[in-house]
C-alpha atoms as one frame of an Amber mdcrd trajectory, in Angstrom:
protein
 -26.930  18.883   1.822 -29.349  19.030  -1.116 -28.897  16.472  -3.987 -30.210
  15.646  -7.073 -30.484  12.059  -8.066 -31.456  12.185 -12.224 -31.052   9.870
 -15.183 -31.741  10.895 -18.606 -33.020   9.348 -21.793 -31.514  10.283 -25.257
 -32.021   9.908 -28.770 -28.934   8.165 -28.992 -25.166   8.109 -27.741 -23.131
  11.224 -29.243 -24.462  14.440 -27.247 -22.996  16.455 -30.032 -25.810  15.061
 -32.272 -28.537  13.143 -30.779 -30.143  14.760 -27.911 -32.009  14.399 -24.352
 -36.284  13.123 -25.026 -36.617  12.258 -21.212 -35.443  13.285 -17.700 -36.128
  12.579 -14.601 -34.865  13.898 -11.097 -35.330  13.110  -7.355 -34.089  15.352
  -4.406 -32.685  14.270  -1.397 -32.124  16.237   1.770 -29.305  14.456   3.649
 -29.783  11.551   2.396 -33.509  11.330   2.737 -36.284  12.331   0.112 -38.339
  15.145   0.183 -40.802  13.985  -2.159 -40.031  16.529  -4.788 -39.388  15.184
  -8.346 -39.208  15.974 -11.436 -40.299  14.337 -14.776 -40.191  15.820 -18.178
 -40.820  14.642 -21.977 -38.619  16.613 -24.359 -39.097  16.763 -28.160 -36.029
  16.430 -29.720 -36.804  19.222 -32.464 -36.742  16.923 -35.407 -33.669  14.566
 -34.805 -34.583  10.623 -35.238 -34.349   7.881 -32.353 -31.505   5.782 -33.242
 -33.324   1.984 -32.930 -30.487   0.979 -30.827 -31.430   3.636 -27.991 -35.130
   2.646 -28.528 -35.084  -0.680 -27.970 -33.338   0.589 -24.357 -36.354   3.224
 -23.417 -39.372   2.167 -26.004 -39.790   6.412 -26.710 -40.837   6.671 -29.949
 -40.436  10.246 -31.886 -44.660  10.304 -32.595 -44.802   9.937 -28.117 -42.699
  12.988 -28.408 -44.290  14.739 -31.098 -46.387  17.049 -28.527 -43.596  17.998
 -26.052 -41.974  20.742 -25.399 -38.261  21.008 -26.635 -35.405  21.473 -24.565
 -35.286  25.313 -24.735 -38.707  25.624 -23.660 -38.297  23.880 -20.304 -34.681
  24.516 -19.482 -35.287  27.554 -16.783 -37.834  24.415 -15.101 -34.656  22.210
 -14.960 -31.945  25.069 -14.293 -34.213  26.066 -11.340 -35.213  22.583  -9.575
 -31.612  21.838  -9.846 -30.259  25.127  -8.178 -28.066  25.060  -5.597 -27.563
  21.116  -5.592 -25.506  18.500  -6.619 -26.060  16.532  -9.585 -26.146  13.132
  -8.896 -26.249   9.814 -12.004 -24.891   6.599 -12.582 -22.156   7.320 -15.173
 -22.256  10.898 -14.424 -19.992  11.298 -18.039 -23.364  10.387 -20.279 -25.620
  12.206 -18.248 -23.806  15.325 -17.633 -22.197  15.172 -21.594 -25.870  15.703
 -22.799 -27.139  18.409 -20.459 -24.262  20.228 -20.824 -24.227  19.893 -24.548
 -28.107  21.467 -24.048 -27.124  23.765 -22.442 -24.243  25.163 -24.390 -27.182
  25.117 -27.501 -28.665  27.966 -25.335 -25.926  29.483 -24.244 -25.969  28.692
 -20.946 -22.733  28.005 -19.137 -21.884  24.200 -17.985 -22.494  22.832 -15.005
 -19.459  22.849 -12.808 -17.361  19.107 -12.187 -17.279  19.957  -8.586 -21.115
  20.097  -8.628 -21.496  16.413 -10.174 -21.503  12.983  -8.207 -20.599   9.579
 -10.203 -22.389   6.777  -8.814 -20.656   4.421 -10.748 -17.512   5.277  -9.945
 -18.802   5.129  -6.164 -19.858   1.866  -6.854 -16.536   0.906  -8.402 -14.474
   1.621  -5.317 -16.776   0.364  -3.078 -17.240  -3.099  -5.197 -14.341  -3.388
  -7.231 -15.040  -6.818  -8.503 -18.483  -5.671  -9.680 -20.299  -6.154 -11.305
 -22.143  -2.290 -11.013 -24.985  -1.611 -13.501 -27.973  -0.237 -11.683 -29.579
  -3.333 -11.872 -27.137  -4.996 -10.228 -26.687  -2.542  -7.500 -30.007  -3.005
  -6.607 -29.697  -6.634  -6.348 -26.618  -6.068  -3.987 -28.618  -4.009  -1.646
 -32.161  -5.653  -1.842 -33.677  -3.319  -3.703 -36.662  -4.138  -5.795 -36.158
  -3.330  -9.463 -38.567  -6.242 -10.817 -40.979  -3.431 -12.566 -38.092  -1.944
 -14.776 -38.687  -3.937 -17.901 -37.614  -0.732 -19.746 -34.705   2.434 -18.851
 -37.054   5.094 -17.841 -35.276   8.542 -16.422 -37.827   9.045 -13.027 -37.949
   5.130 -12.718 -33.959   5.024 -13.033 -33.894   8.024 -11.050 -35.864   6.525
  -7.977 -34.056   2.957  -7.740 -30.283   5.306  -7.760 -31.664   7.061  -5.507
 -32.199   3.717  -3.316 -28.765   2.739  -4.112 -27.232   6.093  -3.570 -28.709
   6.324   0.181 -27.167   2.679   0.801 -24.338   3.536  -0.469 -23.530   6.408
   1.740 -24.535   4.348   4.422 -28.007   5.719   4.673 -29.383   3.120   6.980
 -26.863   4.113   9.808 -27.212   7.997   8.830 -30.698   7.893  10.202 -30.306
   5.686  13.200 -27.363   8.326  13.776 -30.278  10.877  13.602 -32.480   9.695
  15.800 -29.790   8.871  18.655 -28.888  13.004  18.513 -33.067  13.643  18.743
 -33.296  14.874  22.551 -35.981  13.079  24.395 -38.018  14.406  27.021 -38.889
  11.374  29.704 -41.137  12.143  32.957 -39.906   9.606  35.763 -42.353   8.720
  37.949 -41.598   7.363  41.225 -43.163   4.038  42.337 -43.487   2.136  45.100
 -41.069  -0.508  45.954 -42.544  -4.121  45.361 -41.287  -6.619  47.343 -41.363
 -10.144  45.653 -41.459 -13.188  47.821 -39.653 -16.736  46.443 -41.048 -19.563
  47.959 -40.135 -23.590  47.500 -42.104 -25.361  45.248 -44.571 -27.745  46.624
 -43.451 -31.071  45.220 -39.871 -31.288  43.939 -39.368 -31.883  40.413 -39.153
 -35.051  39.060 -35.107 -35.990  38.220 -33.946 -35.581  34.877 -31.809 -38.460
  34.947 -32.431 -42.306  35.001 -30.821 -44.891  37.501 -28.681 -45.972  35.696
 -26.915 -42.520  34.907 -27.372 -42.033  38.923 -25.312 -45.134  39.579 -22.568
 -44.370  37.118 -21.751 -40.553  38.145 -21.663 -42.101  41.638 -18.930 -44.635
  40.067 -17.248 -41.932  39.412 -17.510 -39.734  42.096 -16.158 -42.905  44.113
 -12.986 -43.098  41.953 -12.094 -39.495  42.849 -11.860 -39.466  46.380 -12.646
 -37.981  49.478 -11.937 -34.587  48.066 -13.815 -35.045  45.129 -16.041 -31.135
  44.864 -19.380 -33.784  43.873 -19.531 -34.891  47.538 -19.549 -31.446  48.714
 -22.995 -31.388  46.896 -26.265 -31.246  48.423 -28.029 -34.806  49.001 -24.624
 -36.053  47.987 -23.469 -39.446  49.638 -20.972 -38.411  52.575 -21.764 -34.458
  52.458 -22.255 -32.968  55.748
């Protein structure tokens, strides 16, 4: 199964308004990368950066200034997304803006059956949270200590992390390579015979005397059918 893990940047919170400036995607083949991403810039055609949403990603509108807008590279996103699922951490955000892109073009929405919440994965899975990103990655030892800012191919990466542990990704490949047929040559040897011998000079006892003499005490007050005088070297053993 083919899936996209992506995380986008915005200008600010209402996708009827503000718009996507940055997003970033990484595929996944059952559950493992290909090494296929994709990272884009996006001008936002003249609407401001609320300071709010850049004190979250640090994108200014002059970075931007240069970029292409939306229209210009939506056929690049459209096709590196085709035929996959759509994968983000509060799927709602994500998909409300790409959608609302979209629908600026006039190209149809993407489908809910097409879209994967990790968040509300996360939720059922760890109901008493908590389940930002950051703390995902904390729960499953994932190193997040270079994200000092959101950025959407950074974001995408760590969910990506998180997404494969949380669908058990580990065990997924060790189920993998258990169904891999191997192909073993067997060789046959010839038999070695091994030979045990007694050792020179006993051991030296691990015991002291006095330890000796009380286990004989002991053994004394338990009879004749006491199992210690069946012993080897014991006192009365044939």
């Amino acid at each position: 199964m083919r899936e996209i893990i992506f995380d986008t940047e915005t200008t600010g919170l209402d996708n009827r308004l503000d718009r996507i400036i940055e997003i970033g995607g990484v595929e996944l083949e059952n559950l493992f990368p290909t090494g296929r991403t994709l990272h884009l810039y996006i001008n936002p055609d003249g609407r401001e950066i609320h300071p709010d949403a850049q004190a979250v990603h640090g994108i200014t509108k002059e970075q931007l200034a240069d970029k292409p807008t939306f229209a210009m590279v939506a056929d690049q996103i459209i096709s590196f997304f085709e035929g996959a699922k759509f994968v983000a951490h509060n799927a709602t955000f994500d998909m409300g803006f790409l959608n609302a892109e979209f629908e600026r073009l006039g190209i149809p929405p993407v489908a809910p059956e097409r879209v994967i919440d990790t968040l509300a994965l996360a939720r059922r899975r760890h109901p008493m949270g908590p389940n930002s990103l950051d703390a995902l990655c904390k729960r499953y030892g994932i190193d997040n200590s270079h994200r000092t800012k959101h950025g959407a191919l950074l974001d995408a990466e760590l969910l990506a992390d998180v997404y494969i542990e949380m669908q058990g990704g580990r065990q997924a490949a060790l189920g993998l390579v258990s169904e891999t047929r191997v192909s073993v040559t067997v060789t046959e040897m010839e038999p070695t015979t091994i030979s045990i011998s007694r050792r020179p000079r006993p051991l030296k006892p691990r015991i002291t005397p006095e330890e000796e003499a009380a286990h004989a005490r002991l053994v004394a007050k338990l009879g004749e059918k006491a199992i210690w005088l069946k012993a080897p070297g014991a006192a009365g053993s044939a």
